[in-house]
C-alpha positions as CSV (number, residue, x, y, z in Angstrom):
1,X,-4.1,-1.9,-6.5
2,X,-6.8,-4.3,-8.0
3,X,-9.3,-2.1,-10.3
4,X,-12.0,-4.3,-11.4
5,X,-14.7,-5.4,-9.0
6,X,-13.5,-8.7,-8.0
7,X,-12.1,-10.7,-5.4
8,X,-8.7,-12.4,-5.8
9,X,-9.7,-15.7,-5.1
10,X,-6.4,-17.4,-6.4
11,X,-4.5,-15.6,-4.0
12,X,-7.0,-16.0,-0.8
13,X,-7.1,-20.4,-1.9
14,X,-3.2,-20.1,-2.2
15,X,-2.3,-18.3,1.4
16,X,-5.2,-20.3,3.5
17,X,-4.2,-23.3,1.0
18,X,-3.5,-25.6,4.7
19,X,-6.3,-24.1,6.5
20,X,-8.5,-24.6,4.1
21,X,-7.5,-28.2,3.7
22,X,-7.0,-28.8,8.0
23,X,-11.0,-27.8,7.8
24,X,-12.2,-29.8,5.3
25,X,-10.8,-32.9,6.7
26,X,-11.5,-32.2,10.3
27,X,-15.4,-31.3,9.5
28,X,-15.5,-34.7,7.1
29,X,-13.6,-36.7,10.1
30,X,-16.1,-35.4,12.5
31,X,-18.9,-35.9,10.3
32,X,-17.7,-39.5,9.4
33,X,-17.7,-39.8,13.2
34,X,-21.7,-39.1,13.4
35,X,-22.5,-41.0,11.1
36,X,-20.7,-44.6,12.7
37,X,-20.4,-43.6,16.6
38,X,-23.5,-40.9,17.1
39,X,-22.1,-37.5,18.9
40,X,-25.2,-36.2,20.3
41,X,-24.0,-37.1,23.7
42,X,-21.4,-34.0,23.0
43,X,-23.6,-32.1,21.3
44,X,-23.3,-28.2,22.0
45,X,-26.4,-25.8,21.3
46,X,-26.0,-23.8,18.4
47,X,-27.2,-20.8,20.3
48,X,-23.4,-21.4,22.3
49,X,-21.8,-21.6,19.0
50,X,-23.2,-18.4,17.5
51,X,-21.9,-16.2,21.0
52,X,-18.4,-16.5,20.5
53,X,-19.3,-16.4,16.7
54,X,-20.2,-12.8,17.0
55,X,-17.8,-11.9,19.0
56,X,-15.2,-13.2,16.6
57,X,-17.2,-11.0,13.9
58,X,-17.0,-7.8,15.7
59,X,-13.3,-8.4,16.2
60,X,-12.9,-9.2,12.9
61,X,-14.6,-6.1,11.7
62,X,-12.8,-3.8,14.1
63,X,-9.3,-5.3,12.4
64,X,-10.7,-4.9,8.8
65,X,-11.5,-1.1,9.2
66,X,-8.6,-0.7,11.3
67,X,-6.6,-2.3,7.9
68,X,-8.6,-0.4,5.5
69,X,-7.6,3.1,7.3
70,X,-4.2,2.3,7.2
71,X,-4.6,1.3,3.5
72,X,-6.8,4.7,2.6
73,X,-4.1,7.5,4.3
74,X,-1.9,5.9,2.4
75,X,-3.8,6.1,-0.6
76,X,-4.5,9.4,0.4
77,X,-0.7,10.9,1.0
78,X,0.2,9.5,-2.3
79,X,-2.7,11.5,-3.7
80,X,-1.2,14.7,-2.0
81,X,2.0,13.9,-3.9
82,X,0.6,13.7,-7.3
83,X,-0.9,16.9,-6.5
84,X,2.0,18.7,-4.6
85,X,4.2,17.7,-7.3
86,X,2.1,19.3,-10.1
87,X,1.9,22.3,-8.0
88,X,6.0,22.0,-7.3
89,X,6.4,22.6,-11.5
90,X,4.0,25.2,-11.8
91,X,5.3,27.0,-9.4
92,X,8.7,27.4,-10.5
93,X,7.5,27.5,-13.9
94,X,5.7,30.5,-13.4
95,X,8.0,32.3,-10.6
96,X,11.2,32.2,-12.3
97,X,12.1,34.5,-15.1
98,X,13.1,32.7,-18.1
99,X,13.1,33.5,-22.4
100,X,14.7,30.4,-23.7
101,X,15.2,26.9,-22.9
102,X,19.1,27.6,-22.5
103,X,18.8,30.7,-19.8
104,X,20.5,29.0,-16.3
105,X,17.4,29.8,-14.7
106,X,15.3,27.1,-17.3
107,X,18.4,25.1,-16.4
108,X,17.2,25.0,-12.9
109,X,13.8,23.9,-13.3
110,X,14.6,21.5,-16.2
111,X,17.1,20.3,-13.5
112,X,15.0,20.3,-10.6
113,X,12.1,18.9,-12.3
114,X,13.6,15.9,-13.3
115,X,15.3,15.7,-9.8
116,X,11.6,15.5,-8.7
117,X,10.9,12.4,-10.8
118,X,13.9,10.7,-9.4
119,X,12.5,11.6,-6.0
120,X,9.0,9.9,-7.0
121,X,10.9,6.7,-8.2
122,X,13.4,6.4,-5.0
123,X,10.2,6.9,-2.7
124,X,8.2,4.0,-4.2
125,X,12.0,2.1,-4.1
126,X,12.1,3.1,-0.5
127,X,8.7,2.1,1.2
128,X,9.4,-1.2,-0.9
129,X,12.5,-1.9,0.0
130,X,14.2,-2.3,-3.4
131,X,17.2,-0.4,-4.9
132,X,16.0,3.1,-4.8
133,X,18.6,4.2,-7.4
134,X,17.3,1.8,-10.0
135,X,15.5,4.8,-11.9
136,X,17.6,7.7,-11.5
137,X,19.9,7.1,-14.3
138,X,19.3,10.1,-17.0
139,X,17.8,11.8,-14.2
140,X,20.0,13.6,-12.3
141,X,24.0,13.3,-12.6
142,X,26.1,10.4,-11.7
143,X,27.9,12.6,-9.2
144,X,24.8,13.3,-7.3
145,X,24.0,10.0,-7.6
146,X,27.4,8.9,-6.0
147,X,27.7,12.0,-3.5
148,X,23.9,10.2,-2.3
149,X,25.4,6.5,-1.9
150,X,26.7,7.2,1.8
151,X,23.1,8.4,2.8
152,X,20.8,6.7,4.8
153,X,17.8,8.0,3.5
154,X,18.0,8.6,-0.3
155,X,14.0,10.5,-0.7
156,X,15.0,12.7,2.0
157,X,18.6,13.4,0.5
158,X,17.0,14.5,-2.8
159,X,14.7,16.5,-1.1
160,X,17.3,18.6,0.9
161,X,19.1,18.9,-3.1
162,X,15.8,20.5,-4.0
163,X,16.3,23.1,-1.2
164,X,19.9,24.0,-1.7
165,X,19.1,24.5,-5.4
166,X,16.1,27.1,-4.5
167,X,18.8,28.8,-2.2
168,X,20.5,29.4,-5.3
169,X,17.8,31.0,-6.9
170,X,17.3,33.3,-3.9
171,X,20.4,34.4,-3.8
172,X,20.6,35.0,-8.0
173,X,17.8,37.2,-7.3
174,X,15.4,34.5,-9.5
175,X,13.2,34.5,-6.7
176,X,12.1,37.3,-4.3
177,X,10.9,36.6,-0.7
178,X,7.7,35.0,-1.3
179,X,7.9,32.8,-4.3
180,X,11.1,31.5,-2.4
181,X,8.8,30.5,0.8
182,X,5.9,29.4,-1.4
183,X,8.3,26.7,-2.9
184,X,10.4,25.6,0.3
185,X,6.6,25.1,1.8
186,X,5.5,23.0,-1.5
187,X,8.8,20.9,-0.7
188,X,8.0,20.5,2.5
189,X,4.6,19.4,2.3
190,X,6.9,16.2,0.1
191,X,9.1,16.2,3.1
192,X,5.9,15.5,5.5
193,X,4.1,13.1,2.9
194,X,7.9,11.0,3.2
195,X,7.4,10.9,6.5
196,X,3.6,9.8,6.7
197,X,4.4,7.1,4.4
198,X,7.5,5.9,6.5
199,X,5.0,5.9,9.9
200,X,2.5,3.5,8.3
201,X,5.9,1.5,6.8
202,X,7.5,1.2,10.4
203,X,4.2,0.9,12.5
204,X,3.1,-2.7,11.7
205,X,-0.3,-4.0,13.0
206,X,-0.4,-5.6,16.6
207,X,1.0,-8.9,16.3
208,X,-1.1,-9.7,19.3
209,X,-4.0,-8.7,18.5
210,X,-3.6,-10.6,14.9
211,X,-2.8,-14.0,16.8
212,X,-5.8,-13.2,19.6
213,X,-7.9,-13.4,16.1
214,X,-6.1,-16.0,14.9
215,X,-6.7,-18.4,17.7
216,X,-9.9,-17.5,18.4
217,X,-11.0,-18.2,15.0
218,X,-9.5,-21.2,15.2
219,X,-10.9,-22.3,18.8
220,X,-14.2,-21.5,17.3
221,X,-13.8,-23.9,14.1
222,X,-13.0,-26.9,16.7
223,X,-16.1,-26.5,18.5
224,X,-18.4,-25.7,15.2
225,X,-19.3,-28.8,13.9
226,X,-20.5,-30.1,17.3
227,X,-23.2,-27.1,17.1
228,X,-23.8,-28.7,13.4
229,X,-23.9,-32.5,14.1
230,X,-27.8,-32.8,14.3
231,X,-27.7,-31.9,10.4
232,X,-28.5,-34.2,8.4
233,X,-26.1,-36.8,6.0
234,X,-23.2,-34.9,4.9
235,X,-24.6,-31.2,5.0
236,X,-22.1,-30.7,8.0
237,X,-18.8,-30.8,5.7
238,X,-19.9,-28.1,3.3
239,X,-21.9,-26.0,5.9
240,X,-18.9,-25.9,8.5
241,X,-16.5,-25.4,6.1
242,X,-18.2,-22.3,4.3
243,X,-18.8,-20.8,8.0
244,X,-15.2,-21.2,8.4
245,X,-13.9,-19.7,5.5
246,X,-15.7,-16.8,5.8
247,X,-14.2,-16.1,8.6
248,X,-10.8,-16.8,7.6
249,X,-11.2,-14.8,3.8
250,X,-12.2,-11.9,5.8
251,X,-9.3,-11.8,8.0
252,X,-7.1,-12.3,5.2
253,X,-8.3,-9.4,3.0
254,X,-7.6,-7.3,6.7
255,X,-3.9,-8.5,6.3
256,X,-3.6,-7.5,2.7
257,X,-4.7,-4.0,3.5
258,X,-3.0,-3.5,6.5
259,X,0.5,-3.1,5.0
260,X,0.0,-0.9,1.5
261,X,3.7,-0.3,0.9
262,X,4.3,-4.4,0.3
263,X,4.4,-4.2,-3.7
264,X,1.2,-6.7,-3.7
265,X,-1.9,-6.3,-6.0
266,X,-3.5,-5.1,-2.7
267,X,-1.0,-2.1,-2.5
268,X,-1.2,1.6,-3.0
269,X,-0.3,1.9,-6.9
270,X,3.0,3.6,-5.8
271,X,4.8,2.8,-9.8
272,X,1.4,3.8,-11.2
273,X,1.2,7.4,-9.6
274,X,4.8,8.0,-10.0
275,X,4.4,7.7,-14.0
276,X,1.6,10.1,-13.9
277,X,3.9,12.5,-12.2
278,X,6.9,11.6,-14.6
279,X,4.3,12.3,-17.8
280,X,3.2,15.7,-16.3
281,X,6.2,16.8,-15.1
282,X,8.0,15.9,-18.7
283,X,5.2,17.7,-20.4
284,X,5.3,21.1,-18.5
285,X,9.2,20.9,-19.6
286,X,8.4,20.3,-23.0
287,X,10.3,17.3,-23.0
288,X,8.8,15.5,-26.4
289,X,10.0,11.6,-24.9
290,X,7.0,10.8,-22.6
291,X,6.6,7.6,-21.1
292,X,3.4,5.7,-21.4
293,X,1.1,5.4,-18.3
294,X,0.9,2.2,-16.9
295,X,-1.0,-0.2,-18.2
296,X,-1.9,-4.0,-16.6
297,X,-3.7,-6.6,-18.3
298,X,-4.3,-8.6,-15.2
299,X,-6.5,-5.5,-13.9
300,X,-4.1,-4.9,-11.3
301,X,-2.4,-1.8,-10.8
302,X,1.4,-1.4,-9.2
């Protein structure tokens, strides 16, 4: 996630790269054109050009919001977690008798709190597509780890772990009726924030309604600079091609919202809130090795 106030211009100039180069030489070959075998004969009305203009714009705004409410549940869910997850070790911090650091029932929570973190880790992993096991090493043990390699979904695997180890506690008598419910709730709330996440991964954008954009936009650029040809001198190359940018930048900030679980700059800051989670979970343990948050020069956030 980018957290200064700017746009990414490098990256906008790099992905319309050929556009942006088509443009220029088609609004300097028409204008060339003008200048050595007058257009006026084809000239369109400006007042023509600017109808299918605005319709392009309100299209473009529908996709943009349509992006940026994909991109702010996501942002949102992920903000449930952090929060779910702090509640998660307060709960059993507080509902399960313990006097020392060695009693089984600290055991458990030292056990399932760090289980937690893995879960974190292999979510982020997950939604990205990467090795979700990559961070679970000195989490939990190698034979969980091993037991998890046949199943298909590895957050969701931990996550039923989680449950069987508060079954455990119910039936040690650790927990009584309630506090066992209150914490098969809190991981269930996880369970449902696995599954938001995995809608917005699985439900990509209509591809027809991108390329209806697309070719509009691009329908609209051929006819442009015959709206523009009574400009004078060379005005037309750098007026058509700013009006046609615009209209491509915006439509390519709507595609980097529109998928937030891409590991881009544009992305929710999945590795960023699953540190934060790692440093309070290892501080309400008492564990004295905490990680450093994360920390970007570049002012992005991943």
């Amino acid at each position: 996630m980018v957290v200064k106030l700017q746009i990414p211009w490098g990256r906008i100039i790099r992905d319309l790269k050929v556009p942006l180069i088509v443009v220029v030489l088609y609004m300097t070959s028409i204008s060339l054109l003008d200048r050595y075998l007058p257009l006026d004969v084809i000239h369109v009305p400006l007042g023509i050009i600017t109808v299918p203009g605005t319709v392009i714009a309100l299209l473009l705004a529908f996709r943009t919001n349509s992006a940026y409410d994909r991109w702010w549940e996501a942002r949102i869910i992920w903000g449930a977690i952090v929060n779910d997850s702090r509640t998660l070790i307060r709960q059993l911090m507080t509902f399960l008798p313990f006097e020392e650091s060695k009693s089984p029932e600290f055991q458990l929570i030292y056990n399932m709190g760090l289980r937690h973190i893995a879960w974190v880790y292999s979510l982020t992993r997950h939604l990205r597509k990467q090795d979700v096991f990559q961070d679970m090493e000195g989490l939990i043990e190698n034979d969980e780890i091993q037991e998890m390699h046949g199943k298909m979904n590895i957050p969701n695997a931990l996550l039923y772990n989680q449950a069987e180890k508060l079954k455990l506690a119910y039936k040690n008598n650790w927990l009584d009726a309630y506090q066992f419910a209150a914490l098969d709730n809190t991981i269930s709330r996880h369970t449902d924030a696995l599954g938001k996440c995995e809608r917005i991964k699985n439900t990509v954008f209509p591809s027809g309604y991108s390329l209806l954009i697309d070719v509009l936009i691009y329908l609209w650029v051929l006819f442009l600079p015959f709206g523009l040809v009574d400009m004078v001198g060379y005005i037309l190359i750098p007026t058509g091609v700013s009006i046609a940018i615009s209209f491509l930048v915006i439509d390519r900030i709507a595609v980097y919202m529109q998928d937030p679980f891409e590991n881009l700059p544009s992305d929710t800051p999945m590795t960023t809130l699953a540190r934060t989670i790692e440093i309070n979970i290892k501080q309400e343990l008492g564990i004295k090795e905490i990680p450093d948050p994360v920390q970007d020069a570049s002012d992005v956030l991943m």
